[in-house]
Phi, psi and omega in degrees: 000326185296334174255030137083005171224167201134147171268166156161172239262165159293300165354279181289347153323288171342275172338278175317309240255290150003289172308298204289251245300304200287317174302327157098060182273107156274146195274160208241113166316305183288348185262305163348284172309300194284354182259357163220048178029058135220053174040186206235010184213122186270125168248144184247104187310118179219136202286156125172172179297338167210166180310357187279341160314328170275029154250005159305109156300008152277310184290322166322319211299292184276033163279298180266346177285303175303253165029281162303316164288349149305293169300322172300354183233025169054027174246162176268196166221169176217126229228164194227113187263125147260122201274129198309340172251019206221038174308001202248355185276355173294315191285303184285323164312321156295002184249006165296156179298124157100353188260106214269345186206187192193139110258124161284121165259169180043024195330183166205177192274283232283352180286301165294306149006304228245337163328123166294164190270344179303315154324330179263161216088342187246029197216144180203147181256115136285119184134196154297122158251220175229189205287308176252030173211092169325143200255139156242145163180149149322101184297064198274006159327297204283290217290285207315316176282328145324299188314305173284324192283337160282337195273303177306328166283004159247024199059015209259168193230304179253095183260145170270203195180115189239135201240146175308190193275133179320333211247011164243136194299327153322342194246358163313305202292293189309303183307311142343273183330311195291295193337267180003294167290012208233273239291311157316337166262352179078024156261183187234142201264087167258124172252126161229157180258174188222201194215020230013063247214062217310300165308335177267326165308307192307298202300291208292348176307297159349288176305296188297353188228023147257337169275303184218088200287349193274314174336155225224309193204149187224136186263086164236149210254058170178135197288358153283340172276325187293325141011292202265321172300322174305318183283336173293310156318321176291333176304311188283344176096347172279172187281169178210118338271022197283298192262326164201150179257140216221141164216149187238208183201117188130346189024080185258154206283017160229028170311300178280339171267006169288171134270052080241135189299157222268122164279136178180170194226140194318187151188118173287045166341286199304318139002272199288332167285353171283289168014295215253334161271352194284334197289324160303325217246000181259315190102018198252131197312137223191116188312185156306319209223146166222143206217116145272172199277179170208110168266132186307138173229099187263149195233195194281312215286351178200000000 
């Protein structure tokens, strides 16, 4: 009665509404919630090979972006390390006591795959998802292609390509993209992979000019890797952007503060991570795949 639905007389409607104003009774968010199961805690799941992936300051991003559309609904949050090989520890985390919501970072299908069904509707992939699990992510299709088509419209011809860690599905649609703009211009496909990785950008600036000292330009696809390619290069005596040209992907904020600051294209995080918790945890009906845009940012570095 105290929440206005229920029979009972206007009188006593009366009555009760009185009572609740003199005790100055507010209602208990965690009682609410568990009493009408949809729980007091968004937890955010997040894939990779050892616990040190939540010290990503991509994951820091959507942390505090969920965290806040949380606190507007009294609800709490909890962040999660899932070991990339162990997809079935997703399936006992959704089966805790209390859980009003579910994001998967860094998803993989088989991770999903393990989702309860009860589960669905309150669960969502940053990232790639599947058929019963909604995708919020970044449109690095669009953005990947901007990139090279900009490289190429300054002359570079023979472009590398440094690709996120193999065993995430995301990072395909770039590689796709790159593949494309090469294969149109009558280019050769150079790939090497990467981990988004400042040390591994550093490695592979390496890997490529030693593979193809002739390259012109390198793509990678995250500005921390493009970061260490740049610096690796600088290890080697080449110019930037002189001798090659380096663009990255994420315009993360120091991204404008490298030397020469860094060409690259956006990722709304806080965009997509509001996006995909308000859509667990509102309960709101949500296409499959939802894609935000990426805009080319061209700086001195391409």
């Amino acid at each position: 009665m105290v929440t206005g639905q229920g029979p009972a007389s206007a009188k006593a409607r009366d009555r009760v509404t009185a009572a609740v104003t003199r005790l100055g009774y507010v209602p208990d968010a965690a009682a609410r919630a568990l009493a009408s199961r949809s729980g007091t805690r968004l937890a955010i799941a997040v894939i990779g090979h050892t616990a040190a992936v939540l010290d990503d300051p991509y994951v820091g991003r959507v942390l505090t972006t969920a965290a806040h559309i949380a606190a507007e609904r009294e609800v709490g949050v909890s962040l999660h390390w899932l070991p990339l090989n162990e997809p079935v520890t997703l399936a006992a985390l959704a089966g805790r006591r209390g859980l009003g919501g579910l994001l998967v970072v860094n998803p993989t299908r088989p991770a999903l795959e393990t989702v309860p069904r009860d589960l669905r509707g309150r669960v969502a992939a940053i990232g790639v998802g599947t058929r019963h699990v909604p995708s919020f992510d970044v449109d690095n299709r669009t953005g990947t292609d901007g990139v090279v088509r900009h490289l190429v419209s300054t002359g570079r011809r023979r472009i590398a390509m440094v690709t996120g860690p193999s065993w995430l599905p995301c990072g395909d649609r770039a590689v796709e993209a790159y593949t494309r703009v090469m294969r149109d211009i009558g280019g050769e496909t150079r790939v090497v992979p990467g981990d988004f990785t400042a040390a591994r950008g550093a490695a592979a600036a390496a890997e490529i000019m030693a593979h193809w000292p002739d390259t012109d330009a390198v793509f990678a696809l995250s500005d921390l890797t493009a970061l260490g390619v740049l610096d690796g290069l600088h290890a080697l005596g080449v110019d930037v952007p002189g001798d090659v040209a380096v663009a990255g992907f994420d315009d993360i904020a120091f991204a404008s503060l490298s030397r020469p600051a860094l060409t690259t294209s956006t990722h709304p995080v806080e965009d997509i991570a509001a996006a995909a918790a308000r859509a667990v945890l509102d309960r709101g009906g949500t296409d499959r795949v939802t894609c935000f845009p990426s805009t080319l940012v061209v700086r001195e570095s391409a």
